[in-house]
BAKOL-469415 format. One record per residue (C-alpha): residue in one letter; x, z, y. Coordinates in nm, 2 decimals. Example, Ala and Ser with C-alpha at 12.3 -4.5 7.8 and 13.67 -1.06 7.14 Angstrom:
(atom a,(1.23,0.78,-0.45))
(atom s,(1.37,0.71,-0.11))
# end
This chain:
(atom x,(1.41,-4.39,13.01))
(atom x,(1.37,-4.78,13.13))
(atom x,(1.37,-5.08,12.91))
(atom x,(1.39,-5.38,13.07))
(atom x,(1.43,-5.70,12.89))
(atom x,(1.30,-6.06,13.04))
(atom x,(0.99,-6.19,12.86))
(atom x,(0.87,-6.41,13.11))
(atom x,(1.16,-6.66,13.01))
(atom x,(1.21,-6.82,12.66))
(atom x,(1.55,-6.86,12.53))
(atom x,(1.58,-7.14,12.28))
(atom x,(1.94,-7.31,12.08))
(atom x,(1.89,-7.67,12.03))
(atom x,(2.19,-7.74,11.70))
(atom x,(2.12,-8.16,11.77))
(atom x,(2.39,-8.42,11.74))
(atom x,(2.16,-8.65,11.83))
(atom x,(2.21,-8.69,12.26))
(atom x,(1.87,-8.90,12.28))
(atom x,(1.67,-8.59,12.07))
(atom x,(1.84,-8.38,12.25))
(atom x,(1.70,-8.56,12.57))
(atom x,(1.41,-8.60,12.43))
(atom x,(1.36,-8.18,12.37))
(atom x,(1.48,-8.10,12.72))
(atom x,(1.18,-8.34,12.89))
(atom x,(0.94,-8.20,12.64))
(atom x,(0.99,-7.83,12.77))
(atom x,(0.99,-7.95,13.14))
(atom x,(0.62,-8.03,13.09))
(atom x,(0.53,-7.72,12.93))
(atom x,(0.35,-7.48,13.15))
(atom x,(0.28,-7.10,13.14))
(atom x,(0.66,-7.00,13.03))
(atom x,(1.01,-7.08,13.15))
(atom x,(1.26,-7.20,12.90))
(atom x,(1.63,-7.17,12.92))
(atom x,(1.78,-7.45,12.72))
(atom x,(2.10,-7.44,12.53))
(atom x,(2.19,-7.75,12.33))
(atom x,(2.53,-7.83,12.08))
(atom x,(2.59,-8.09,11.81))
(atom x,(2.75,-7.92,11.50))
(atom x,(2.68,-7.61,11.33))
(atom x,(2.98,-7.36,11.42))
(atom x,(2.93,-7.41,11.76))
(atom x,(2.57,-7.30,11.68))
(atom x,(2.69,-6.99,11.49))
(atom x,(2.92,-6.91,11.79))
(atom x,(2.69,-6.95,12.06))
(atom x,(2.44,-6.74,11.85))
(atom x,(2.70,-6.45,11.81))
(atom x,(2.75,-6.49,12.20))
(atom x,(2.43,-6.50,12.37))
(atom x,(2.06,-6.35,12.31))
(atom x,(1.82,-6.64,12.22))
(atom x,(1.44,-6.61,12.13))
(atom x,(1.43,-6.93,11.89))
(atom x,(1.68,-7.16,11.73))
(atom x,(1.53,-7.56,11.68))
(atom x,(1.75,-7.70,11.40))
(atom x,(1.82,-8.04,11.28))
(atom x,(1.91,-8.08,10.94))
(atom x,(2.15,-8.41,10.96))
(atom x,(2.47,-8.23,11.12))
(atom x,(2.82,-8.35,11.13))
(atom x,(2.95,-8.03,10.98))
(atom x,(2.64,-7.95,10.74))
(atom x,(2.27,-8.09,10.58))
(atom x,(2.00,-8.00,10.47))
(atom x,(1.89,-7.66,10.36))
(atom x,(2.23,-7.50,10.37))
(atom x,(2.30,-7.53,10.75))
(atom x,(1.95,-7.26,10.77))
(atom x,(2.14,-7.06,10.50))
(atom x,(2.46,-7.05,10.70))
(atom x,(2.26,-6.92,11.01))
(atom x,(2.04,-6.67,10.79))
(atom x,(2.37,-6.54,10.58))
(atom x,(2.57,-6.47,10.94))
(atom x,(2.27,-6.22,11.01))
(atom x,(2.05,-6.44,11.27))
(atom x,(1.71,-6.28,11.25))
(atom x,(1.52,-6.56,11.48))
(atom x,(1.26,-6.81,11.42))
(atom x,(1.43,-7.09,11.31))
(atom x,(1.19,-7.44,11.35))
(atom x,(1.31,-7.69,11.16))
(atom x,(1.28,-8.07,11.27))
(atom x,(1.40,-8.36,11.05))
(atom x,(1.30,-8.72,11.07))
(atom x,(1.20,-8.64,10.68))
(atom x,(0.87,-8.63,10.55))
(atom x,(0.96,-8.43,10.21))
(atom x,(0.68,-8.18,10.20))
(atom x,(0.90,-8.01,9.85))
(atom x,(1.22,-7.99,10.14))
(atom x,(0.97,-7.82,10.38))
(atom x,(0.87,-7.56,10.15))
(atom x,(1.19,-7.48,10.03))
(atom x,(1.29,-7.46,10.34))
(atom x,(1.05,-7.20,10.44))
(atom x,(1.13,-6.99,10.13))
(atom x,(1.47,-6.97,10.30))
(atom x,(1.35,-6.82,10.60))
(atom x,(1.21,-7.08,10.87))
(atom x,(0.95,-7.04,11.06))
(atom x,(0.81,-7.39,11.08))
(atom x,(0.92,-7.74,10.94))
(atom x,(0.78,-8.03,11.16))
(atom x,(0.89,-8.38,11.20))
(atom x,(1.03,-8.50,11.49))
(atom x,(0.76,-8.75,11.53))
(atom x,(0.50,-8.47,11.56))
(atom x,(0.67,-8.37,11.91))
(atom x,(0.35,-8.54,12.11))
(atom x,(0.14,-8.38,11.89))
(atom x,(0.14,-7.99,12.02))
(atom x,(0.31,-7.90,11.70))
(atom x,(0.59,-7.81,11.83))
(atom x,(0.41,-7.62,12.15))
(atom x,(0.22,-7.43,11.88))
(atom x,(0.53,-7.30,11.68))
(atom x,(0.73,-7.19,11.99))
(atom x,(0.39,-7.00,12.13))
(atom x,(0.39,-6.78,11.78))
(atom x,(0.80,-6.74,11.82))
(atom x,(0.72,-6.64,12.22))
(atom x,(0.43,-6.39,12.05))
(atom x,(0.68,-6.28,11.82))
(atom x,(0.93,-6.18,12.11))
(atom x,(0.72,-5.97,12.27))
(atom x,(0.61,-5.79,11.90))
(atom x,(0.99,-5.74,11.92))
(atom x,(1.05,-5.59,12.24))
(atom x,(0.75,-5.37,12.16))
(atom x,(0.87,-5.24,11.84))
(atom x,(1.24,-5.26,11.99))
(atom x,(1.11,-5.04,12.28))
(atom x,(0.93,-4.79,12.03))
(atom x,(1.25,-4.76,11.84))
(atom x,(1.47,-4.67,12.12))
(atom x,(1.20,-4.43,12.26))
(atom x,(1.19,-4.24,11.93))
(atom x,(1.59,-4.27,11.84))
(atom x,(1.62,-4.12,12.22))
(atom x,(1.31,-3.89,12.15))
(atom x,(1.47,-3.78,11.86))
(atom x,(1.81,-3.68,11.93))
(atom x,(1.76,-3.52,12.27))
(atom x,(1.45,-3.29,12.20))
(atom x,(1.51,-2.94,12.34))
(atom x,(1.45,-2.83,11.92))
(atom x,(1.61,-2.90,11.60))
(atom x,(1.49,-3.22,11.43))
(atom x,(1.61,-3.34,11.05))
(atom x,(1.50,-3.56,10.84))
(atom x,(1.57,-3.43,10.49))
(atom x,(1.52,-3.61,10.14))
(atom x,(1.34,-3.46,9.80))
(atom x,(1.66,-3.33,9.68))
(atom x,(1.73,-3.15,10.01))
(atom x,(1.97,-3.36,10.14))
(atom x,(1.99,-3.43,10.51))
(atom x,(1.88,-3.77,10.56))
(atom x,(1.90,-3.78,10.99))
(atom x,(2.00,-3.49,11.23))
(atom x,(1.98,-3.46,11.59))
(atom x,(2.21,-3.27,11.81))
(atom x,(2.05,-3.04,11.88))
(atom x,(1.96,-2.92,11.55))
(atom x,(2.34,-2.94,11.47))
(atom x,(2.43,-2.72,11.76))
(atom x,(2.17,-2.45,11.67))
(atom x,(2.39,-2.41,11.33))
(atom x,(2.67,-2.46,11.48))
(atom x,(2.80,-2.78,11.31))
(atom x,(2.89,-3.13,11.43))
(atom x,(2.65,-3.42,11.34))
(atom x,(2.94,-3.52,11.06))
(atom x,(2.96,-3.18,10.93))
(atom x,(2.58,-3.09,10.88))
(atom x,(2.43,-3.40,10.73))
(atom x,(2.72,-3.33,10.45))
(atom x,(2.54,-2.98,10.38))
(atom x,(2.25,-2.91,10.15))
(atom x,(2.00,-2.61,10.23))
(atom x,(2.14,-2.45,9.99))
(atom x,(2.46,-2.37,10.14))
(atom x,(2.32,-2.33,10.45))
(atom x,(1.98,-2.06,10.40))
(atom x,(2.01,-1.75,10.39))
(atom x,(1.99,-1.61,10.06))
(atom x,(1.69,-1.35,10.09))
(atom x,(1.49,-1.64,10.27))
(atom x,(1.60,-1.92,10.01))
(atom x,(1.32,-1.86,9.72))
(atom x,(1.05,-1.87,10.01))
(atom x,(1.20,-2.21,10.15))
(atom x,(1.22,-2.36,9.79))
(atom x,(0.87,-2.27,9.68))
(atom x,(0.70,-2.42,9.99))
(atom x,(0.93,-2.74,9.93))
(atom x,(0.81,-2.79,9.58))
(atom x,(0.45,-2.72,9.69))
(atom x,(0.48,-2.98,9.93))
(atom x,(0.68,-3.26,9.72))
(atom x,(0.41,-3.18,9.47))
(atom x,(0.12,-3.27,9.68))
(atom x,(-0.04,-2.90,9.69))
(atom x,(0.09,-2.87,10.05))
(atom x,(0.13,-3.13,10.32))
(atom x,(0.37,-2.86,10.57))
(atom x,(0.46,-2.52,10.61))
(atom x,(0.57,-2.31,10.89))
(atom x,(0.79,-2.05,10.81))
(atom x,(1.03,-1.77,10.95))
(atom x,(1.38,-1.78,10.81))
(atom x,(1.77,-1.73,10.84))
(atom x,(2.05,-1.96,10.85))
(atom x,(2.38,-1.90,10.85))
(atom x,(2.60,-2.07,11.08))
(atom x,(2.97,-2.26,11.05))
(atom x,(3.12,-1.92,11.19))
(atom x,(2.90,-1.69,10.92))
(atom x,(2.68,-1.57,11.24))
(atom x,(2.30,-1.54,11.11))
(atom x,(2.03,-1.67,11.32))
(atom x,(1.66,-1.67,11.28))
(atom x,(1.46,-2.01,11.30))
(atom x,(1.05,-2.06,11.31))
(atom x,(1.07,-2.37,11.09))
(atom x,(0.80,-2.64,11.04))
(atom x,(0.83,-2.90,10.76))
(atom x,(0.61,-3.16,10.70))
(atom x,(0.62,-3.49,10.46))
(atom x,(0.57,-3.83,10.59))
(atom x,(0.40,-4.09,10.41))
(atom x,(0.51,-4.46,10.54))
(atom x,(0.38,-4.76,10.38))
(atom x,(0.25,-4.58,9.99))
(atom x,(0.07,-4.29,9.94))
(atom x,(0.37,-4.11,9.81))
(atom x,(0.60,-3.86,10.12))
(atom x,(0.88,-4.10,10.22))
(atom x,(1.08,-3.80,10.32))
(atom x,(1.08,-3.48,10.51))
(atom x,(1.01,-3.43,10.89))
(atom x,(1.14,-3.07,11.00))
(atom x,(1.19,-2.90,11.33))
(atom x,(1.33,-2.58,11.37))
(atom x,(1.34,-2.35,11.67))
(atom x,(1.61,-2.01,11.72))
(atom x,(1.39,-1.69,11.76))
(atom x,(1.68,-1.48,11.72))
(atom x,(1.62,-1.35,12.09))
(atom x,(1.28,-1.29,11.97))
(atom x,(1.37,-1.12,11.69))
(atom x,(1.62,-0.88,11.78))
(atom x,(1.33,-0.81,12.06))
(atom x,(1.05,-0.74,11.77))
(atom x,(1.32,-0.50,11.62))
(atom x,(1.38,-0.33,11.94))
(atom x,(1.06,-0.27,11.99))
(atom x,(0.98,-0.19,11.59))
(atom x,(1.23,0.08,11.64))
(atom x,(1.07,0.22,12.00))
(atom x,(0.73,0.30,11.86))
(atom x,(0.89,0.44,11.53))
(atom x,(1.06,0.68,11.77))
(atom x,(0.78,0.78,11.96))
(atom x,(0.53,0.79,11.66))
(atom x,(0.83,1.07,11.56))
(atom x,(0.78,1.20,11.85))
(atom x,(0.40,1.25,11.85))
(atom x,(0.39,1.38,11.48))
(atom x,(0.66,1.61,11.59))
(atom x,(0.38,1.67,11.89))
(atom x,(0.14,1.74,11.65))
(atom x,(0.32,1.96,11.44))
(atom x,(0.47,2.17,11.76))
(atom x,(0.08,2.21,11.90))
(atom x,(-0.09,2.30,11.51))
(atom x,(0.19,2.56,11.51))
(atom x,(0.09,2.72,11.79))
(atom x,(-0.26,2.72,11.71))
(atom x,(-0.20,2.89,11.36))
(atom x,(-0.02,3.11,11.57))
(atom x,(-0.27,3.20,11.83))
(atom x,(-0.54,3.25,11.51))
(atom x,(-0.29,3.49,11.40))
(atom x,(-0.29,3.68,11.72))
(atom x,(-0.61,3.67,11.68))
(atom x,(-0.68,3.76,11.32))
(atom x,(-0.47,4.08,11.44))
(atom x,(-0.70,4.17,11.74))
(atom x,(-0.98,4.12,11.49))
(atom x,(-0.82,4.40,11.23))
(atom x,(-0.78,4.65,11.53))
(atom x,(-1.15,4.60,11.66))
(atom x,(-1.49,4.84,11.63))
(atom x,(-1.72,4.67,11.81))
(atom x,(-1.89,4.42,11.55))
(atom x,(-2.04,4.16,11.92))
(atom x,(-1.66,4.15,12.00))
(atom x,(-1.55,4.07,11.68))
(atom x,(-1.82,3.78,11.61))
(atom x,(-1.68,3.61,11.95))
(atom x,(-1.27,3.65,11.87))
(atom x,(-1.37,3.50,11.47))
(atom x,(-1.59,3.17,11.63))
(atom x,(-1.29,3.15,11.84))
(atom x,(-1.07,3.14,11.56))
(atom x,(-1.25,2.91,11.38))
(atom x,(-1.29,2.69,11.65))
(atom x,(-0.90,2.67,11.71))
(atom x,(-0.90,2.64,11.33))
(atom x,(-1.08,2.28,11.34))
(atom x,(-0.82,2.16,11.63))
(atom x,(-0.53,2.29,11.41))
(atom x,(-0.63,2.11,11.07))
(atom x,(-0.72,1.79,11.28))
(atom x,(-0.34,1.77,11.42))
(atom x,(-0.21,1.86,11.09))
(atom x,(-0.35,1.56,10.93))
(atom x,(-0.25,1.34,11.21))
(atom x,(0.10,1.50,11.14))
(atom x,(0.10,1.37,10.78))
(atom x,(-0.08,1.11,10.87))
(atom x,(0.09,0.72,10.89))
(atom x,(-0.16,0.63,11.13))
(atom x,(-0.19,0.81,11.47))
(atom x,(-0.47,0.63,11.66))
(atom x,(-0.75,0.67,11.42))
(atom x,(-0.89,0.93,11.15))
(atom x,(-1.05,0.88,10.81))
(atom x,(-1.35,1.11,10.87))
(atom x,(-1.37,1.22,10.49))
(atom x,(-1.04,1.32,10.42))
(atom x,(-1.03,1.54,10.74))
(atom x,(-1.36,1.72,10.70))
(atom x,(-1.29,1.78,10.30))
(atom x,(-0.98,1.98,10.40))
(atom x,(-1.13,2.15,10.73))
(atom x,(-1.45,2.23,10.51))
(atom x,(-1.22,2.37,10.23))
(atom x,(-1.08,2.60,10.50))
(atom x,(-1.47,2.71,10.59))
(atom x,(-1.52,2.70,10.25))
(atom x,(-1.26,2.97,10.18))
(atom x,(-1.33,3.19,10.47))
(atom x,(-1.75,3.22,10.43))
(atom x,(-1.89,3.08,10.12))
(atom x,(-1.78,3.34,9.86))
(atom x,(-1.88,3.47,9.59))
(atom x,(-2.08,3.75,9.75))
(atom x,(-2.26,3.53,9.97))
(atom x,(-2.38,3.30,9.69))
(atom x,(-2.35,3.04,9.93))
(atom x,(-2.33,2.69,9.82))
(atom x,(-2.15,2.42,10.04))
(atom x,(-2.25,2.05,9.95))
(atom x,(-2.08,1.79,10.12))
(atom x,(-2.20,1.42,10.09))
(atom x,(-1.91,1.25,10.30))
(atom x,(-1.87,0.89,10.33))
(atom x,(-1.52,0.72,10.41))
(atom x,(-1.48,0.55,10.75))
(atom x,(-1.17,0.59,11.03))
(atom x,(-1.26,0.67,11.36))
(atom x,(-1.10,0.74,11.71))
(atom x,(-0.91,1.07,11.74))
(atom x,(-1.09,1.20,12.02))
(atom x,(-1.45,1.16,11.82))
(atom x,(-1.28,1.31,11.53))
(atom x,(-1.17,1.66,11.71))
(atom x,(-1.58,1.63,11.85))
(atom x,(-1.72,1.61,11.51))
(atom x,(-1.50,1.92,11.39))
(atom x,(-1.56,2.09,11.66))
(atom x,(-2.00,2.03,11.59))
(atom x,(-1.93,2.06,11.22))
(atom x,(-1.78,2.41,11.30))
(atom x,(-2.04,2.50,11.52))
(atom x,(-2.36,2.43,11.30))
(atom x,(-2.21,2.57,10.98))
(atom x,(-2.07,2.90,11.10))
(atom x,(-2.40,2.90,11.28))
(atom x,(-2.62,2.91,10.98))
(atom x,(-2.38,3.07,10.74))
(atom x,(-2.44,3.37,11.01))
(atom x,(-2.81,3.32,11.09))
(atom x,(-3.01,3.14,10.78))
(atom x,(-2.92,3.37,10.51))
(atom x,(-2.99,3.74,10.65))
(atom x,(-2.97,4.02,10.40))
(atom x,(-2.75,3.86,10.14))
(atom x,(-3.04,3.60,10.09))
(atom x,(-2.85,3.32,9.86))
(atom x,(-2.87,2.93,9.97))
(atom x,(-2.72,2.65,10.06))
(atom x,(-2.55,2.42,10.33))
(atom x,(-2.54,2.03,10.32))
(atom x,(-2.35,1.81,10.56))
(atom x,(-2.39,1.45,10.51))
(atom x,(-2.12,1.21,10.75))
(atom x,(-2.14,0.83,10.75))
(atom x,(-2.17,0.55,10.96))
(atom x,(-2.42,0.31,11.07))
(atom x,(-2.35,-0.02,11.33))
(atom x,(-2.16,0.21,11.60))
(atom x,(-2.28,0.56,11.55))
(atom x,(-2.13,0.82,11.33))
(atom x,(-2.44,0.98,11.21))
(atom x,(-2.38,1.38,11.11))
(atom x,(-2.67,1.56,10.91))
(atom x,(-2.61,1.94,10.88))
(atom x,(-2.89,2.13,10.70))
(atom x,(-2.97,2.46,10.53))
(atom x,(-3.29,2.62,10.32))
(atom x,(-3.22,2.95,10.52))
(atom x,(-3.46,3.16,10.74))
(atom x,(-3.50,2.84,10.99))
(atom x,(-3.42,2.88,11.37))
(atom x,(-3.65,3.05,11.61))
(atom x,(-3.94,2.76,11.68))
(atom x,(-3.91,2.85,12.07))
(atom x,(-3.53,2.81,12.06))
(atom x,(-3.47,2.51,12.31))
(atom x,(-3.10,2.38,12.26))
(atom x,(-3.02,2.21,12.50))
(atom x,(-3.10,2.52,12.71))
(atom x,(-2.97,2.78,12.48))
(atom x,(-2.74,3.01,12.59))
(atom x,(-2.53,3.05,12.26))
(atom x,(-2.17,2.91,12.39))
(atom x,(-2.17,2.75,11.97))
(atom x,(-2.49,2.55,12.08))
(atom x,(-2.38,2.46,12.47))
(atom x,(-2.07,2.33,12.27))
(atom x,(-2.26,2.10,12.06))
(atom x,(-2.48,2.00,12.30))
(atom x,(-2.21,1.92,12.60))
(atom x,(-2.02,1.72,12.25))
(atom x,(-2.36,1.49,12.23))
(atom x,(-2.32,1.38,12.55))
(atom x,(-1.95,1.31,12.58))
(atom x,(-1.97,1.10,12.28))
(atom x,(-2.34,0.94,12.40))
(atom x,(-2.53,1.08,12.13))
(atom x,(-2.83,1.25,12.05))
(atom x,(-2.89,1.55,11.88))
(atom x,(-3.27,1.61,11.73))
(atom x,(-3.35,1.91,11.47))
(atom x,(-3.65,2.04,11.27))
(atom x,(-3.77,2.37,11.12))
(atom x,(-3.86,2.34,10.76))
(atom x,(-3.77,2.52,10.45))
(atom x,(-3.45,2.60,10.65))
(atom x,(-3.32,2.40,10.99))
(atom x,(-3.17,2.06,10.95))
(atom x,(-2.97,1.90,11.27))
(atom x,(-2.95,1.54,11.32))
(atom x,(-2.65,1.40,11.51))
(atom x,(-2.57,1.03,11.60))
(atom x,(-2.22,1.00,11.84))
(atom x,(-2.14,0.66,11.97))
(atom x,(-1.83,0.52,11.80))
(atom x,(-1.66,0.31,12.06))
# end
């Protein structure tokens, strides 16, 4: 937007009856430098008023001894029919209680017209000219923000304490789907959706009381033809010339595109979350049923090696299967909490090995952290391993004991500590090199997961596991 206005030239109203004065004033402004002055002159006062309601001027000089008027009331005439100029008052008077009551009326200077040689007069018209350009300035800023205001490509209102619309702009109409007229006549009230209203009112009072000084906020509105539409909203208070808020600055935006796309995509990963607990369901299924099929060829066996191989098998699938049925219960997919899942797979274990006969104790010492899925089906698959391992090895000959298995975490390793106060492995076993398919498992786990694995013989073996979390 352009604003053009002339302040290179200086427009002044000379109300003189005087034709000498007037003379006189005309001369003066011919010898001033630095500004051009265009000169309009009468001799009574309505044909002042009527030039002023017909033409733009920057100053009015006024002489107070007029055919149609005196004194102070010819300045109250000009100030009552709305003039807001400076008004320099020149009078062959030298009343100094005239002057100042003149000034209380409104003008800017009262000199006397002897005082024209002086620079007085030079010195008054420079602060009107200064005052002109102030003017424009603040004229300019005005128009910018009026113009700012009402075509911004969002909602703007200005709205009082008692939520009434003080200022709207058009486009904040049209997202509501009101006129200008119509709107500013509506409270929020009438206008908020219901479920969003308490929200809205307690931010407000927050802010009018000072606790606050804005708010965003999500919320509904509902429109002139009962349509809702969703709006990111951002109110803020504006303080003027006092420390107390003036009135209320808000802008409002329509997200309803937005938020019919959130929903839309809110209802997508429901769908497919269904679908992978369903997944997870479908695949634990057939592993229970596969252990079945096993537990049958187990039954029908003689040969004990055969039988050992088909019942590490099963307990192996056994880990997998638990692991996808708490996934399936589960409201969180991507990630495991390690303690809930090893407490019910080591309840299974529990079930199957440590019984009565045995007199096998199994101490768990599980601490509660989520993890990855795919480092959770490791460390069942490890934990497996190592216990079966030394419930079948450590305790020969109905030898009581017991098995611990500590789980926590520490910086970005899971660290796993399995131990038993059996027998103790073979002191020239090598692990990594063994060629027990349990150990190659939990060895060729390690190093997926970039871990280590140590172990010691001593009162029993104890295995020390740390798997990299990310």
């Amino acid at each position: 937007m352009i604003i053009k206005e002339d302040l290179n030239t200086f427009s002044v109203l000379i109300i003189e009856d005087n034709s000498s004065d007037i003379q006189t004033f005309k001369e003066y402004f011919k010898n001033l430098s630095g500004t051009s002055y265009d000169i309009v002159d009468c001799s009574t006062l309505v044909q002042g008023l009527n030039l002023l309601k017909e033409h733009n001027f920057d100053a009015v000089l006024l002489d107070l001894t007029l055919p149609d008027s005196t004194g102070v009331n010819a300045l109250k005439a000009i100030r009552d029919a709305g003039v807001d100029l400076p008004i320099i008052v020149l009078t062959t008077e030298n009343n100094h209680e005239s002057g100042l009551e003149l000034i209380k009326e409104g003008a800017q200077d009262y000199l006397f017209k002897e005082q024209l040689p002086s620079g007085q007069l030079e010195k008054s018209l420079k602060y009107a000219f200064e005052r002109k350009h102030l003017q424009f300035e603040l004229n300019r800023s005005l128009r910018l923000y009026e113009e700012t205001f009402e075509q911004a490509a969002v909602g703007f209102s200005n709205l009082s304490f008692d939520g009434k619309y003080i200022k709207i702009n058009k486009k904040f109409a049209e997202i509501l789907g009101y006129t200008k007229e119509e709107l500013i006549k509506k409270e929020i009230e009438e206008i908020t959706h219901p479920d969003d209203l308490e929200e809205d009112l307690r931010n407000l009072e927050l802010l009018i009381k000072g606790q606050i000084d804005s708010y965003i906020i999500e919320k509904r509105y509902i429109r002139k033809d009962g349509s809702i539409i969703w709006v990111s909203l951002s109110r803020t208070g504006i303080k003027l010339n006092r420390n107390e808020y003036e009135y209320m600055f808000t802008t409002i935006e329509d997200i309803t595109e937005r938020k019919k796309l959130e929903e839309g995509l809110k209802s997508l990963i429901k769908e497919k979350e269904l679908l992978i607990k369903e997944s997870h369901h479908r695949i634990k299924n057939n592993l229970q049923l596969i252990s079945s099929l096993l537990n049958i060829s187990l039954m029908n066996l003689k040969e004990n090696n055969v039988k050992d191989l088909l019942l590490d098998s099963q307990n192996r699938i056994r880990s997998i299967s638990n692991l996808h049925e708490y996934l399936y219960k589960s409201s969180d997919l991507n990630t495991v909490n390690i303690q809930l899942y090893l407490n019910n797979f080591l309840d299974h274990l529990r079930a199957s090995f440590f019984t009565d006969e045995r007199n096998i104790k199994l101490i768990k010492n599980i601490n509660e952290f989520t993890i990855k899925t795919d480092l959770a089906v490791s460390i069942g698959l490890i934990t497996n391993e190592l216990i079966t391992n030394a419930i079948k090895y450590a305790f020969k000959n109905n030898r009581g004991g017991m098995v611990v298995i500590e789980a926590k975490q520490v910086d970005d390793f899971v660290l796993l500590i399995i131990r038993d106060n059996g027998i103790g492995l073979d002191e020239d076993i090598k692990i990594k090199e063994a060629e027990s398919l349990g150990f190659q498992i939990v060895h060729s786990l390690v190093l997926q997961h970039y871990g280590t694995l140590d172990y010691s013989i001593n009162n029993g073996t104890e295995f020390y596991i740390k798997l990299k979390i990310h």
